[in-house]
C-alpha positions in Angstrom: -12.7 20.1 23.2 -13.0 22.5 20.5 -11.0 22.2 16.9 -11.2 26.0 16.8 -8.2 26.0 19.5 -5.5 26.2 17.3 -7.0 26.9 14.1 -10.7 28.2 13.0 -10.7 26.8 9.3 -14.1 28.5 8.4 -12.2 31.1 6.9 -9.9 28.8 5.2 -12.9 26.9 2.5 -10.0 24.2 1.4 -10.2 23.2 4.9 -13.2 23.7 5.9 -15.9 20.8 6.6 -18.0 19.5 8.9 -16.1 17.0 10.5 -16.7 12.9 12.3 -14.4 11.5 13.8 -14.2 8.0 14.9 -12.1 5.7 16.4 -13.1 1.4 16.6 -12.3 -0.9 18.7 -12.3 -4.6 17.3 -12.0 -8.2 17.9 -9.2 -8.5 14.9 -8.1 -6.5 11.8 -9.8 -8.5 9.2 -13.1 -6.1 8.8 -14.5 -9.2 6.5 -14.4 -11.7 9.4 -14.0 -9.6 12.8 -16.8 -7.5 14.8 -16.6 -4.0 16.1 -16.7 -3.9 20.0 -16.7 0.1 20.7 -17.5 3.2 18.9 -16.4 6.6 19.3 -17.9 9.5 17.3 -17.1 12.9 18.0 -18.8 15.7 15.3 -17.1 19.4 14.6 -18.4 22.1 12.3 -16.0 24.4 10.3 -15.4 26.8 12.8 -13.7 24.1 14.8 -17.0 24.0 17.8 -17.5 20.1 18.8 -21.7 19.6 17.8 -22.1 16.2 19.1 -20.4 13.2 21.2 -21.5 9.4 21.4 -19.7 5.9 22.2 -21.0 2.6 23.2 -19.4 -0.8 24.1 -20.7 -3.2 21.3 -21.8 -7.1 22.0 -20.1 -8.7 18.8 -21.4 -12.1 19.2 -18.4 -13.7 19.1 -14.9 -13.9 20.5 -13.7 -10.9 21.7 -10.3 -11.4 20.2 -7.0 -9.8 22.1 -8.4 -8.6 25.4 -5.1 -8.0 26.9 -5.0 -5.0 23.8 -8.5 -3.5 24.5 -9.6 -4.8 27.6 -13.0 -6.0 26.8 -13.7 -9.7 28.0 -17.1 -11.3 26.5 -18.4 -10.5 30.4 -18.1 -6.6 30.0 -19.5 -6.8 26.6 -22.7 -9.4 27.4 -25.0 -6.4 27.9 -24.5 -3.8 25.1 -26.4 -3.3 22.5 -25.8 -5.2 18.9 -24.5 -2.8 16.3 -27.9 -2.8 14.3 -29.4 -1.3 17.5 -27.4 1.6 17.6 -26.5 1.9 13.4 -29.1 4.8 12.8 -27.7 7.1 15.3 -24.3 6.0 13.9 -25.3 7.3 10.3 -27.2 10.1 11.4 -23.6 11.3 13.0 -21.8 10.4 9.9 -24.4 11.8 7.5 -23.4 14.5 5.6 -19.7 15.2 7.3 -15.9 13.9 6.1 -15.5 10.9 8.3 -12.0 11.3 10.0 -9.7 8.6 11.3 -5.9 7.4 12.2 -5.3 4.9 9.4 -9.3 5.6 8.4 -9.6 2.7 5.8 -9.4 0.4 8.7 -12.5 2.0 10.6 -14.1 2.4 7.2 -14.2 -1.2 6.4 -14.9 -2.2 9.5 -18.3 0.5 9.4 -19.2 -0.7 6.3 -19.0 -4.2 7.2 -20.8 -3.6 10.0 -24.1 -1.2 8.1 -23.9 -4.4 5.3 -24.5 -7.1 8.4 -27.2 -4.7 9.5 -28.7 -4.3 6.1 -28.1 -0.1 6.1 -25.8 1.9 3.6 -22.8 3.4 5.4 -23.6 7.1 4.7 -20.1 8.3 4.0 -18.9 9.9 0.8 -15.5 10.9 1.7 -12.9 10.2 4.8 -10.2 11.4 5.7 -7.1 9.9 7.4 -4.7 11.7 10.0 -1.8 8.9 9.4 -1.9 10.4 5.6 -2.4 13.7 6.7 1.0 13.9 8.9 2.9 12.0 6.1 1.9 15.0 3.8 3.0 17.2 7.0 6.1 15.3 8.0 6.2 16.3 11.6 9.9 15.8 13.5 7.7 12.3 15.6 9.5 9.3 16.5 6.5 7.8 14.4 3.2 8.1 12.9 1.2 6.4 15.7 -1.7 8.2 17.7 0.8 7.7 20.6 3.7 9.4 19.2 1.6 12.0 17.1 -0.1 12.9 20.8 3.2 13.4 22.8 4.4 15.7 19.5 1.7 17.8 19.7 1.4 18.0 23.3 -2.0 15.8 23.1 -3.1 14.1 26.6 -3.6 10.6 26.4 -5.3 8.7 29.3 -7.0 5.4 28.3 -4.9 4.1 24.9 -7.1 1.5 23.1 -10.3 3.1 24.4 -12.7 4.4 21.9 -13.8 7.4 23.6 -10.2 8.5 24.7 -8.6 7.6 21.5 -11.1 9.8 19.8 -10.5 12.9 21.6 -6.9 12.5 21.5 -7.4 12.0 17.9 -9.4 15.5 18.2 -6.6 17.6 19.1 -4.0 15.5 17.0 -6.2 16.7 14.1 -6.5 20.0 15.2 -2.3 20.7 15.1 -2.5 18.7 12.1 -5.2 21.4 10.1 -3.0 24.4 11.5 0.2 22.4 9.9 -1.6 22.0 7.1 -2.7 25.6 6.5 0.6 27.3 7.7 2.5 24.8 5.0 -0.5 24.8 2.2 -0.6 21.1 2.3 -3.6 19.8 0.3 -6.1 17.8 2.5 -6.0 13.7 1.4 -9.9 13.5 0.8 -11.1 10.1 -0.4 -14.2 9.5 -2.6 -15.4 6.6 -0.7 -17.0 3.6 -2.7 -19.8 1.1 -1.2 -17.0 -1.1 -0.1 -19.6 -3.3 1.6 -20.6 -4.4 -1.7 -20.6 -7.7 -2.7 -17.9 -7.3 -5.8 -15.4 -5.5 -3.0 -15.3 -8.9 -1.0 -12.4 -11.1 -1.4 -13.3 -14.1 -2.7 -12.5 -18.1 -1.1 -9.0 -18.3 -1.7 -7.7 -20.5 -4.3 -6.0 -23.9 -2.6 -2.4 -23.3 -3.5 -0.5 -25.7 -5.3 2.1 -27.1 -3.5 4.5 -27.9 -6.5 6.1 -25.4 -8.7 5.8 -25.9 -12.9 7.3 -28.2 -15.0 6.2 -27.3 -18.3 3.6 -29.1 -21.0 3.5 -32.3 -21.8 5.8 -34.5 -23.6 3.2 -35.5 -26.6 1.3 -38.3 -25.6 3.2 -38.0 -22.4 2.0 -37.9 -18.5 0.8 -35.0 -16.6 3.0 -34.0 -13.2 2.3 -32.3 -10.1 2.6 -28.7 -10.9 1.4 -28.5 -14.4 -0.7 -25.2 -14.9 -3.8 -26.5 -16.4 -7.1 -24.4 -17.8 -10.4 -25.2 -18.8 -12.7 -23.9 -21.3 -16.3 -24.6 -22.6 -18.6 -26.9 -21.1 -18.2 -30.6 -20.0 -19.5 -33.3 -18.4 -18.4 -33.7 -15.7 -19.6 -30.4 -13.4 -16.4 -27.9 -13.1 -16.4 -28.0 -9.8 -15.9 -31.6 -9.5 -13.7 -31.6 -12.4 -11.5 -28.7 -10.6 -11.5 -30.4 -7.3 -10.3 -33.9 -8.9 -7.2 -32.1 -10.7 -6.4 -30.2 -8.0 -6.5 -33.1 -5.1 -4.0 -34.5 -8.2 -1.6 -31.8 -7.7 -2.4 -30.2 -10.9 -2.7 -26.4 -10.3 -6.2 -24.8 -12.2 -5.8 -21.5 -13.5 -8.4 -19.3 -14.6 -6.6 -17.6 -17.9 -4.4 -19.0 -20.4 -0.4 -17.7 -20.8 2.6 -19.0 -22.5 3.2 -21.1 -19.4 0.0 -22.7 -19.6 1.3 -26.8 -19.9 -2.7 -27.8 -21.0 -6.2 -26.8 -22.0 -8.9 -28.6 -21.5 -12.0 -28.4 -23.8 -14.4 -30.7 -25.8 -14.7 -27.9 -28.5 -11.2 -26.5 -29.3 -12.6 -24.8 -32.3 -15.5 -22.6 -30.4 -13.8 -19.3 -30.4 -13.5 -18.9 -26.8 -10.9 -16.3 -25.2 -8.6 -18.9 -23.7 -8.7 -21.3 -26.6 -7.7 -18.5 -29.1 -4.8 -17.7 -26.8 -3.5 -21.6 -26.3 -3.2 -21.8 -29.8 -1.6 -18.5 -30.4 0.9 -19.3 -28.0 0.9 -23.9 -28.7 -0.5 -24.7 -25.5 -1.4 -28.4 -26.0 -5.5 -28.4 -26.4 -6.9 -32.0 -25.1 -10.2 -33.0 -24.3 -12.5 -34.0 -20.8 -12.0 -37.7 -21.3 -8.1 -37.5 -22.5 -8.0 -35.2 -19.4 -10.0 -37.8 -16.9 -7.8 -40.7 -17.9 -4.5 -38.7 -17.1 -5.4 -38.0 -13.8 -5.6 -41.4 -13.2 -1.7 -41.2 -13.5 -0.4 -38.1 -12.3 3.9 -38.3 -11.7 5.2 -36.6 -8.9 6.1 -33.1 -8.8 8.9 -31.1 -7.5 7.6 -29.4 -4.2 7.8 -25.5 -3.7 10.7 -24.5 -1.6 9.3 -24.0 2.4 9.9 -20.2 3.2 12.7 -20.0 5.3 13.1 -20.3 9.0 14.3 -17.1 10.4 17.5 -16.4 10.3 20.0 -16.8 13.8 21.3 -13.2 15.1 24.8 -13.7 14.1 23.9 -14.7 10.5 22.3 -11.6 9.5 25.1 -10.0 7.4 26.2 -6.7 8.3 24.8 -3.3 6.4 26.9 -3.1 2.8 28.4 0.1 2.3 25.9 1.3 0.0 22.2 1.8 -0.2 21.6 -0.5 -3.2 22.7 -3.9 -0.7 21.9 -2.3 2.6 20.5 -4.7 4.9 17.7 -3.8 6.8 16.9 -4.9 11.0 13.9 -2.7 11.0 12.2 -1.7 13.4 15.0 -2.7 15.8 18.2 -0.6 15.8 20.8 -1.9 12.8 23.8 -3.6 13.9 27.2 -2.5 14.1 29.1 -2.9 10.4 31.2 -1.3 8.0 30.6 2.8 7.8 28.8 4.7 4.8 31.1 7.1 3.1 29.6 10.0 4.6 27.9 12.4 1.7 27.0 15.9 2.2 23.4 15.4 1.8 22.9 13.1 4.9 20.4 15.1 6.6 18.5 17.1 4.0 15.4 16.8 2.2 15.6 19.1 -0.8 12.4 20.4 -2.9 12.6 20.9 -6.4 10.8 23.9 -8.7 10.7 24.3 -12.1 12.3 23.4 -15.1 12.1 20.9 -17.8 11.1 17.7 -16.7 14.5 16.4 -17.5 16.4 19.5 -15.6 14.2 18.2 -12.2 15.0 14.8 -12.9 18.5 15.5 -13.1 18.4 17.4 -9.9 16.8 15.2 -8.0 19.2 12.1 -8.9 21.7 14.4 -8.0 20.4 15.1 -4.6 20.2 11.4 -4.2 23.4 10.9 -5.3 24.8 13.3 -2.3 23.4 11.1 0.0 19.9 13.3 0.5 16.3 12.9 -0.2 14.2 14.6 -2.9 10.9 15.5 -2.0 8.0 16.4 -3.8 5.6 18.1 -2.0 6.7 20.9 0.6 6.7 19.8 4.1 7.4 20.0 7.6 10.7 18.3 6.8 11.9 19.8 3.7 15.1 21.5 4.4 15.9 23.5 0.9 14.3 24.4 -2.1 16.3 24.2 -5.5 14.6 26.6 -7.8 14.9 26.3 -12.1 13.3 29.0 -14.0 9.5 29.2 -13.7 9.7 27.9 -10.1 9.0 31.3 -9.2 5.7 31.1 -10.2 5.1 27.7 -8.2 2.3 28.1 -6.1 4.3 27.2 -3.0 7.0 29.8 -3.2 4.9 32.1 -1.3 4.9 29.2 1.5 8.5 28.4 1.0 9.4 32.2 1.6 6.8 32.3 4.7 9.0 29.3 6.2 12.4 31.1 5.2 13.2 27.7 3.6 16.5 28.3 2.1 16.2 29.1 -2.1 19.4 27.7 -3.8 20.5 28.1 -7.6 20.5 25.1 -9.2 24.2 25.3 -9.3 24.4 24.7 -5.6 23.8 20.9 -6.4 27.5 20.9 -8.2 28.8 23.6 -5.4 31.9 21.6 -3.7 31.8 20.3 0.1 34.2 22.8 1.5 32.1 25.8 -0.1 31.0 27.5 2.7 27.5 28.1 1.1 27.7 24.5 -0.4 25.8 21.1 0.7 27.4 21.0 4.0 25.5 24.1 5.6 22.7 21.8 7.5 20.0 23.9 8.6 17.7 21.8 9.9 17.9 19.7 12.7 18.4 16.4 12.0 14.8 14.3 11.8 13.3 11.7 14.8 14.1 8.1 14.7 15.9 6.3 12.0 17.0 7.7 8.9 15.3 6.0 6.0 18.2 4.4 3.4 17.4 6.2 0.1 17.8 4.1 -2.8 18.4 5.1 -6.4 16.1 3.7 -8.7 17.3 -0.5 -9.2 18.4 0.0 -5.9 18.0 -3.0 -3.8 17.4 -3.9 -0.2 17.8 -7.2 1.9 14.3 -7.3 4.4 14.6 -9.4 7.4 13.4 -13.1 7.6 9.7 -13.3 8.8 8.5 -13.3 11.6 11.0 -10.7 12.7 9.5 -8.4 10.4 6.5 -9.6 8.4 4.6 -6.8 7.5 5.4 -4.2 4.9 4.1 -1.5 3.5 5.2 -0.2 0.2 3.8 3.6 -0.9 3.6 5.9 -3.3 3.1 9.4 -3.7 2.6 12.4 -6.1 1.8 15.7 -6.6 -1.3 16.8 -6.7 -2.9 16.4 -9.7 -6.3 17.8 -11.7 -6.5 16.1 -14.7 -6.2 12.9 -14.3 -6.3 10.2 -11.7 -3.6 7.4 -10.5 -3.9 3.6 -10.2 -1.4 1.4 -8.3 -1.8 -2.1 -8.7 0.4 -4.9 -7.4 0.4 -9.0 -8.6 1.4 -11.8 -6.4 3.0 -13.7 -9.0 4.9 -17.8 -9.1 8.1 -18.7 -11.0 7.3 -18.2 -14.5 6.6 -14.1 -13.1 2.5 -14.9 -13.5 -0.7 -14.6 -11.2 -1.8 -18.4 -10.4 -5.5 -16.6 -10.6 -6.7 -13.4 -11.3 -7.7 -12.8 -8.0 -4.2 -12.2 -7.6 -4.4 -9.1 -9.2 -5.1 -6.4 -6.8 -6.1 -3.0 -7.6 -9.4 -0.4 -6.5 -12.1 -2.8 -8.0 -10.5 -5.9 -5.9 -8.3 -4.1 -3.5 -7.6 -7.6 -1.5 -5.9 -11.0 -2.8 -8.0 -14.2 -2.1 -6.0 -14.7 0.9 -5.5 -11.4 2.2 -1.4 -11.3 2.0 -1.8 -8.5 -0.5 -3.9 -5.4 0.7 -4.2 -2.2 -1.4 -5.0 1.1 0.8 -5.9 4.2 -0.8 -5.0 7.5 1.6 -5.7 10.0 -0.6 -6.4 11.1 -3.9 -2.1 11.6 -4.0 -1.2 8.6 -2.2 -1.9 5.1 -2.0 -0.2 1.7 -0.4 0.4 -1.7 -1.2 0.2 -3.9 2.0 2.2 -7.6 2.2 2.5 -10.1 4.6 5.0 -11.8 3.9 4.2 -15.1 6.1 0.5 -15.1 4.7 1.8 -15.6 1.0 0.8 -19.0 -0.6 4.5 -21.4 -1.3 3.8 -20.6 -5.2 4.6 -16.8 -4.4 8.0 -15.7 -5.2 7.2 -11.9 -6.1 5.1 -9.1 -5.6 5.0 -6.4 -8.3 3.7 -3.2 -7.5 2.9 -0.7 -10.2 1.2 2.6 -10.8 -1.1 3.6 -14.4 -1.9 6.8 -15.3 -6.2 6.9 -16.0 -6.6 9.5 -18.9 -4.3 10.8 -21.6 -1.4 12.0 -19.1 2.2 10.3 -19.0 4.3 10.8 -16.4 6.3 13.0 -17.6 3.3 15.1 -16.9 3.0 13.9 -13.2 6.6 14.2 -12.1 8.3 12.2 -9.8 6.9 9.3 -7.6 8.1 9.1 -3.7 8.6 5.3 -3.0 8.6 4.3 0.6 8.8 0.8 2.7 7.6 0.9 6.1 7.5 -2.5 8.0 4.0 -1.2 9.5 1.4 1.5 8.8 2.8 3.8 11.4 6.1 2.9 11.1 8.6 5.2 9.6 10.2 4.5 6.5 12.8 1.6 6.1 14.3 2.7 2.6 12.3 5.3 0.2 13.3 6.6 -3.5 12.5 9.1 -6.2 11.6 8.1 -9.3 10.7 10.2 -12.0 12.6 9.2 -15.3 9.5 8.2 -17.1 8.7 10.9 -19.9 5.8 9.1 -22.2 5.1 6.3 -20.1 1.7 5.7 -19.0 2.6 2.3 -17.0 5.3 2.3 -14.2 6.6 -0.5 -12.3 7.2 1.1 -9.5 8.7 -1.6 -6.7 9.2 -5.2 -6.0 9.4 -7.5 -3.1 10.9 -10.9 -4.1 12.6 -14.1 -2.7 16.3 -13.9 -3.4 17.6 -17.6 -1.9 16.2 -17.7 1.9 15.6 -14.3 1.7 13.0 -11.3 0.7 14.6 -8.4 -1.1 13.2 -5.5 -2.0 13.9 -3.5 -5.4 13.3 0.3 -6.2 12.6 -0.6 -9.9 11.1 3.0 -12.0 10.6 1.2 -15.1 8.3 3.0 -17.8 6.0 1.6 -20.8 4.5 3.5 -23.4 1.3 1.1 -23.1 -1.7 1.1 -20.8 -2.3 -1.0 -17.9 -4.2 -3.3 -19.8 -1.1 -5.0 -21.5 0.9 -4.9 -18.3 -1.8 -6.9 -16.9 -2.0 -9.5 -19.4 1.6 -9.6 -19.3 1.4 -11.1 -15.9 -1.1 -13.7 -17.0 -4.6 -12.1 -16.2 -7.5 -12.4 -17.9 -9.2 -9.4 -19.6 -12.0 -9.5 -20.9 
């Protein structure tokens, strides 16, 4: 099979690279804890010729895991090679060329895992995914999954869920996906790709959740109760560990940092200076000592349990879709039920780009867009149907694309132009896109999700144009009650990109995209919200970026449940972007776009992380 079939990029040096793909099978999807069971690598130069081919079943060690997905029982697998065996020829494939996969974090982390057990460095320095690829493209699929992508663009598939198949058919899906690329001047999503088998990337033992939520300090001289968030500083007697494992088998929940709902600290030398006893007394957290401490967990009062996340709710009490986007209710991925209709807005089926201008003329165009019931995009795509055009636009770059496509170039006015103008909004020129049509939300918009297990996985992400001066962060915080991380490991960003218990995953697709993953039904019972946010690194704002695109998928394929612009942030260097929170017995999730001047440093100590 040969890339060059559609498209020889050797001529085109933004797209041009010598190329790996690969395709995994595997026992599970936690790369920390599962085993690779096959391998596909298929190597292309530039010029689109296929240089080398090799795949080999993989004898794990273990548990196969879901056989009835990939077909490998522990039999079939008894007499391949271990992964160390076959590593070197592995790298040697890799070495040197842009390692490409669907979803490619998850075959990354699974490699790297796999070199780290075999005491090699995964020789990769960028990847790159096709599942980011075609989001940049926007191609008219039911989906984003290899299936789908394959019968789009007329891609045999034989053998799903075997390596070697699934890596050819990932061959030509990349190939239509380059000449997209090229014909729309899409920007390839490279990723720089740190040694994520390092120790410091590994989650760490999670944290044993408390099972009671906070009642405050102490009454002076009073008891301690189940729940109480309780710190320690300095050194003591009694070894920490002991001393952490006594509170916590009391009911007492142990935090690693100190915040204004901190109910006690405990330290034998409240004067020493320390971080955390500086900020108990700034803030009159009640300072006690290891003995005082030892003698009140003798007599720890009863707490008030967390609520139990709720059962599932019966078909006939899901409530009906609301009749506008800010209290739609979502059935995703299933088909929505029957309720009251949407006023019907001119914009229903468009996806309109927006050139030029002051930032605050784009802004303004965009909510407008929203407002008429369409989407505003901000990179051209496959899917784009207009292009509203402010002075200077003309100079954009992508005009010369945008005419190529004979995309449709309105005025600015055209946004105000009434319904019945024959050359207003109600001209459709596109056909209308596959699958559901996402519900776009205007920023504080709201969404009801579905009750786990229905739907249990989402994926919140955002996106930007591409930038060259500065870099983007998102973050997200699994946080209690009081709106603060029980320990810092529930801060997740590119240094830890995994909470303790692996509810909260961060994925980063490209160097103008990244994701916040959450399973819902893995969150501990303290968690009642999940605050995703994005920092600019370097002395941009984002007014300088431009808008964000915000969309939730219930999967990594999936397509998009609800998405949103947001771009009203002028100086801000920190922007909440999102939240997904419990509401009652249910999950909601809120389109938030709200800016602050300060770094991310102050956000995170906001939420009650420690900084050193």
């Amino acid at each position: 099979m040969s890339l060059a079939t559609a498209l020889d990029v050797s001529r085109l040096p933004d797209y041009a690279y010598d190329w790996a793909l690969v395709d995994v099978e595997t026992s599970g999807l936690v790369a920390r804890r599962d085993r690779v069971l096959s391998i596909a690598v298929l190597t292309f130069g530039p010029d689109g010729v296929q240089t080398g081919e090799f795949s080999t079943l993989l004898n794990p060690g273990c548990d196969p895991g879901p056989v009835h997905v990939h077909g490998l029982t522990a039999e079939r697998l008894s007499g391949a090679p271990a992964f160390g065996q076959v590593a070197g020829r592995i790298g040697a494939l890799l070495q040197d060329r842009v390692m490409v996969a669907h979803n490619a974090q998850f075959d990354y982390d699974f490699l790297a895992h796999e070199f780290a057990r075999a005491r090699l460095y995964l020789p990769v320095s960028q990847r790159l995914c096709t599942l980011a690829l075609n989001r940049r493209v926007e191609p008219p699929a039911a989906d984003l999954s290899l299936a789908s992508l394959a019968a789009h663009y007329g891609v045999p598939q034989t053998r799903a869920h075997d390596a070697l198949d699934d890596a050819r058919v990932l061959a030509g899906i990349f190939r239509s996906s380059l000449s997209e690329a090229a014909r729309l001047d899409v920007p390839l999503p490279l990723v720089s790709c740190p040694p994520r088998q390092d120790p410091q990337f590994a989650p760490n033992p999670p944290k044993t959740p408390c099972a009671y939520r906070n009642p405050g300090r102490p009454a002076p001289g009073g008891p301690l109760v189940q729940g109480m968030k309780v710190a320690v500083t300095g050194e003591t007697a009694t070894s920490r560990a002991e001393l952490v494992a006594r509170a916590v088998a009391a009911g007492l929940n142990i935090m690693s940092s100190v915040s204004r709902h901190t109910s006690v600290l405990v330290t034998n030398d409240a004067a020493s200076g320390s971080a955390k006893a500086r900020r108990a007394i700034a803030e009159g957290v009640p300072v006690i000592d290891e003995h005082a401490f030892l003698k009140l967990l003798a007599e720890v009062r009863p707490g008030t349990p967390h609520e139990n996340q709720a059962p599932p709710m019966a078909p006939e009490a899901v409530p009906p879709p609301a009749a506008t986007a800010t209290a739609a209710v979502v059935d995703a991925p299933t088909p929505r039920r029957p309720g009251p209709a949407r006023p019907v807005k001119p914009f229903g089926r468009r996806r309109v780009l927006v050139l030029g201008g002051t930032h605050e003329e784009a802004s303004a165009a965009r909510a407008r867009i929203v407002e008429m019931g369409g989407a505003a995009a901000i990179n051209l795509s496959a899917g784009v149907t207009d292009v509203v055009l402010f002075p200077g636009g003309e100079l954009d770059r992508r005009m010369a694309r945008v005419a190529s496509l004979g995309l449709p170039v309105r005025e600015p006015a055209w946004l105000g132009a009434p319904v019945s103008d024959p050359a207003g909004p109600t001209d459709v020129h596109a056909p209308a896109p596959a699958g559901a049509t996402a519900d776009v939300l205007p920023r504080g918009g709201v969404l009801d999700l579905p009750a786990p297990p229905a739907v249990g996985h989402w994926h919140v992400s955002a996106s930007w144009a591409q930038q060259t001066t500065c870099e983007i962060d998102v973050v997200a915080f699994v946080l209690d009650e009081d709106e603060q991380v029980s320990c810092d490991g529930d801060f997740v960003f590119y240094g830890a990109p995994e909470s303790p218990d692996g509810s909260v995953r961060l994925l980063c697709d490209g160097p103008t995209e990244q994701t916040v993953a959450v399973d819902l039904a893995a969150l501990p019972p303290a968690a009642r919200l999940i605050a995703i946010a994005a920092a600019v690194d370097g002395a941009a704002t984002f007014g300088d970026i431009g808008a964000v695109q915000l969309a939730l998928a219930p999967g990594v394929d999936a397509p998009a449940t609800a998405q949103a612009t947001l771009d009203a942030a002028t100086s801000e260097r920190t922007l909440l972007l999102a939240e997904i929170y419990r509401r009652g017995p249910r999950w909601r999730f809120r389109a938030v776009g709200q800016g602050y001047d300060h770094g991310l440093e102050a956000l995170v100590r906001g939420y009650g992380v420690d900084v050193e």
